[in-house]
C-alpha positions as CSV (number, residue, x, y, z in Angstrom):
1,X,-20.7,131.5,110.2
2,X,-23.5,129.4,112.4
3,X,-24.8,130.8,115.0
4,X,-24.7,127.8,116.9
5,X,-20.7,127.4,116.3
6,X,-20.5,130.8,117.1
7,X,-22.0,130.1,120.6
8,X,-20.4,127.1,121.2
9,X,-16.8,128.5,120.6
10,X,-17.5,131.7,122.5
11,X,-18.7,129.7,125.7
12,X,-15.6,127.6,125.3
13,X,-13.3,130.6,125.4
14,X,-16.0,131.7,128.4
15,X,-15.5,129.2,130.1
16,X,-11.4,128.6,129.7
17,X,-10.9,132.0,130.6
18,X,-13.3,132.5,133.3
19,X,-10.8,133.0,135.9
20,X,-9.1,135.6,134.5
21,X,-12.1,137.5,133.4
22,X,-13.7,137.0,136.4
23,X,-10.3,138.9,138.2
24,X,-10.4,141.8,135.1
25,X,-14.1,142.6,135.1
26,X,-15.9,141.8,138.5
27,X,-14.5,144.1,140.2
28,X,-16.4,146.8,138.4
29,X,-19.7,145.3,137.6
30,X,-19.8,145.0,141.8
31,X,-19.0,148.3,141.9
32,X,-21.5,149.5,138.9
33,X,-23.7,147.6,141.0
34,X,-23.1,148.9,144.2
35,X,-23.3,152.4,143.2
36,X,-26.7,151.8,141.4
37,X,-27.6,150.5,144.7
38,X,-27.2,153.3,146.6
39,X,-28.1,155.8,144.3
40,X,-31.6,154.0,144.3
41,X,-32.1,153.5,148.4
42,X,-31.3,157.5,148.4
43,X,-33.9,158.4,145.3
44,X,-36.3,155.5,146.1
45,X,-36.9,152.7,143.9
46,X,-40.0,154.5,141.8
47,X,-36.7,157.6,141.2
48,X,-35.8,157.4,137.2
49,X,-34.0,154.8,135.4
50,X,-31.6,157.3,134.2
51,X,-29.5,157.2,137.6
52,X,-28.7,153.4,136.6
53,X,-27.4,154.1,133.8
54,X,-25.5,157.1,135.2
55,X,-23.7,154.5,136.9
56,X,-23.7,152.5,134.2
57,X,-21.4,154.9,132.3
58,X,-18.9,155.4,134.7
59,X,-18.3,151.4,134.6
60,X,-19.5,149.7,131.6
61,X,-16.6,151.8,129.3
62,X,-14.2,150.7,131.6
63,X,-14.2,146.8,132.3
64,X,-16.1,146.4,128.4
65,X,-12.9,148.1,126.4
66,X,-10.7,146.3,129.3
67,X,-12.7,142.6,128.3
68,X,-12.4,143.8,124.1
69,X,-8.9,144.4,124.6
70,X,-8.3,141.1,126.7
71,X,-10.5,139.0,123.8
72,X,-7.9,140.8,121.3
73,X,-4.2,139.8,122.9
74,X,-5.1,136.4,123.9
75,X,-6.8,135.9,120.7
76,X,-3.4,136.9,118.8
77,X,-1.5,134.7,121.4
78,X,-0.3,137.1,124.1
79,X,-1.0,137.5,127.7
80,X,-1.5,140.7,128.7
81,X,-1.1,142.4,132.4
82,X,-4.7,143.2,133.9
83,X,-3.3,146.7,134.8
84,X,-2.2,147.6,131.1
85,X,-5.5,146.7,129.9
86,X,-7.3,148.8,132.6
87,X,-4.8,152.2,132.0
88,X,-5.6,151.7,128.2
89,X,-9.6,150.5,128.8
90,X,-9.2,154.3,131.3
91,X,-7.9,156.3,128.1
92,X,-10.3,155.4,126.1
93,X,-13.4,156.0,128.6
94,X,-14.2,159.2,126.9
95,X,-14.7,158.2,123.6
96,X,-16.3,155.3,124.9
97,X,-18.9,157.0,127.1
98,X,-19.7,159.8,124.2
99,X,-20.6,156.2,121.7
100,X,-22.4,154.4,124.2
101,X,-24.7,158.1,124.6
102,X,-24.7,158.3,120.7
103,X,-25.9,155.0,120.6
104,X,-28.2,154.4,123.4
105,X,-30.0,158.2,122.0
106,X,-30.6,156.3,118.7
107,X,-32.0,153.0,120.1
108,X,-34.3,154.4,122.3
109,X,-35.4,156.9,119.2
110,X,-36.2,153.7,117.3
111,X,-37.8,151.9,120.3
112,X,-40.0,155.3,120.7
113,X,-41.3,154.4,116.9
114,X,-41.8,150.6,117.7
115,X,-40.1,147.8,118.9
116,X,-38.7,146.5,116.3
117,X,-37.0,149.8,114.8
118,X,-35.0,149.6,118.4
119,X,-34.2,146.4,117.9
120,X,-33.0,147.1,114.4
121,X,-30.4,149.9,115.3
122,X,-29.6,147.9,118.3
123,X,-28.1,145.4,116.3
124,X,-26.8,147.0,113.6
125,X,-24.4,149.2,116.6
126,X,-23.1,145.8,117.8
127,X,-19.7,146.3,116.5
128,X,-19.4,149.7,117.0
129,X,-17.3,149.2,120.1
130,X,-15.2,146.7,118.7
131,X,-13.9,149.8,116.6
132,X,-13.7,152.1,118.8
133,X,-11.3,150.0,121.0
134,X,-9.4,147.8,118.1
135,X,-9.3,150.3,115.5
136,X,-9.5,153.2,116.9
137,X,-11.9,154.7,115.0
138,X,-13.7,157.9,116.4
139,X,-17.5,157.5,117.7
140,X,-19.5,158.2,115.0
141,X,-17.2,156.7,112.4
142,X,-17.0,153.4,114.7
143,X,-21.1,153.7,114.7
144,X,-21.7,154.3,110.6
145,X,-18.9,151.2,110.1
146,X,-20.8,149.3,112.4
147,X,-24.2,149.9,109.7
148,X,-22.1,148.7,107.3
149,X,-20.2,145.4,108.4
150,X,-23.6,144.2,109.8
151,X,-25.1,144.3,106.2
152,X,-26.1,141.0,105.1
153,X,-25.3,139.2,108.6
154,X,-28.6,140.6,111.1
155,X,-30.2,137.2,111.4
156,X,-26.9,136.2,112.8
157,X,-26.5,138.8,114.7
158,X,-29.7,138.6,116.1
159,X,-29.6,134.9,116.5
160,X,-26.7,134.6,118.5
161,X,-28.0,137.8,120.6
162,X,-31.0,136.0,121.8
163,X,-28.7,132.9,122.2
164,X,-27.4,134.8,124.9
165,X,-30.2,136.9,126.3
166,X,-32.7,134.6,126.6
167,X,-31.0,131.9,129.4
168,X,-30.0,135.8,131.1
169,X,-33.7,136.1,131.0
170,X,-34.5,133.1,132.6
171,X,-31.9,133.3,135.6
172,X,-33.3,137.0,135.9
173,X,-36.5,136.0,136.1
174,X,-36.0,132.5,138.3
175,X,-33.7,134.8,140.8
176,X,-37.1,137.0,141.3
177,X,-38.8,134.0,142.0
178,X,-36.8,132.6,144.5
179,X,-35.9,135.6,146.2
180,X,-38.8,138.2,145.8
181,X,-37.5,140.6,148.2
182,X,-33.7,140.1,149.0
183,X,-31.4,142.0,151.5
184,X,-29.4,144.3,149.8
185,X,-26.6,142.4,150.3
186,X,-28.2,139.5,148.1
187,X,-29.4,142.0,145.8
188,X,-25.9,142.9,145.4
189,X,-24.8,139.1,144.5
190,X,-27.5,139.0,141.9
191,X,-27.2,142.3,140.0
192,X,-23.4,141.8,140.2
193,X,-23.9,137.8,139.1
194,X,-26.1,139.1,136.3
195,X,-24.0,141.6,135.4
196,X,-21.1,139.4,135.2
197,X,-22.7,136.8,133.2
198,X,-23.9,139.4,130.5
199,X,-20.0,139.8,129.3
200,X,-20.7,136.6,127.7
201,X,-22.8,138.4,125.0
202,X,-18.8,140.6,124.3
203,X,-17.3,137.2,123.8
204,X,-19.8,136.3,121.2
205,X,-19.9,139.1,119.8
206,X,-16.3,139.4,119.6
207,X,-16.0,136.3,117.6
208,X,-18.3,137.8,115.4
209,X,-16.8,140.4,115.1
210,X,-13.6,139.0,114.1
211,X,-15.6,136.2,111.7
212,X,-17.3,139.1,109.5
213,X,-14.2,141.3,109.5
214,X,-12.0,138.3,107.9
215,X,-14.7,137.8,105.2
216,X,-14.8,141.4,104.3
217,X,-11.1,141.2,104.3
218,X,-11.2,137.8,101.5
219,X,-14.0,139.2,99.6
220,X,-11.8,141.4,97.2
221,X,-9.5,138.5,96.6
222,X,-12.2,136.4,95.5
């Protein structure tokens, strides 16, 4: 389980399927990031982080379980219809919002602590969505299974989460640079770009996902 494979194989799938991700999940990233947008030009831009991520709960559940689900069918072989993955993605938005709560409550307790605790519950959560959408597991169960199929594998983890973070970082940073005070039309195009591009991390992690649960499933035969 390299890291570097793991990369390479995700942006492969990235990449093959872009095209049909792109018509999935844009769609509400640019609307995540329209609505952040105006909830900001009404509060003002010093108004609490909180209202982003207001709008980042209405969204995120929906085109993230819609992506998980999409990662699932064509991984088995199928090809699923954008719709049903959207009505199914819309029934689990519940469950979904009351985890991504859960878990963001405990990250930001650890981060409160230190850094480093954050960053340690942070990664030990990153499959609890997977479980929540592909084996229906309830919230906290999909979080405390989550503990335990990261055990032994947080280097990884963490490995392939910088993979992905740190050229996100860059384009962040070089978009600021380039643009220090867009329009808010071009501010659109880059929160929605950027927001786009971080659904590369639930690829990756996806194929993590799927790489740890096989070896917990051939351990006991061993």
């Amino acid at each position: 389980m390299n890291p570097l494979s793991v990369l390479r194989d995700s942006l492969y799938f990235f990449r093959r399927h872009l095209l049909s991700i792109v018509q999935l999940c844009l769609p509400l990233v640019v609307l995540e990031a329209l609505l952040t947008q105006m909830l900001y030009q009404q509060l003002g831009k010093d108004a609490s982080q909180i209202y982003g991520m207001l709008a980042s709960l209405l969204f995120y559940p929906l085109y993230s379980a819609a992506l998980i689900l999409y990662l699932d069918t064509r991984s088995n072989g199928y090809t699923p219809l954008k719709r049903n993955l959207l009505a199914m993605a819309l029934r689990l938005w519940p469950s979904f919002t009351l985890m991504i709560m859960l878990s963001s409550l405990l990250i930001m307790a650890g981060a409160a602590l230190f850094i480093l605790p954050g960053i340690w519950v942070m990664i030990n959560l990153t499959f609890a969505e997977y479980l929540l959408v592909l084996r229906g597991l309830p919230p906290l169960a999909a979080m405390q299974q989550s503990f335990q199929m990261t055990t032994g594998n947080f280097w990884r983890i963490l490995t392939c989460v910088l993979g992905v973070l740190a050229p996100l970082w860059l384009i962040d940073g070089l978009s600021q640079m380039l643009v220090p005070q867009p329009s808010p039309l071009m501010q659109l195009a880059l929160d929605s770009g950027n927001g786009f591009l971080q659904l590369f991390s639930t690829v990756v992690m996806f194929r993590l996902f799927m790489l740890v649960s096989e070896t917990a499933t051939q351990r006991p035969e061993a």
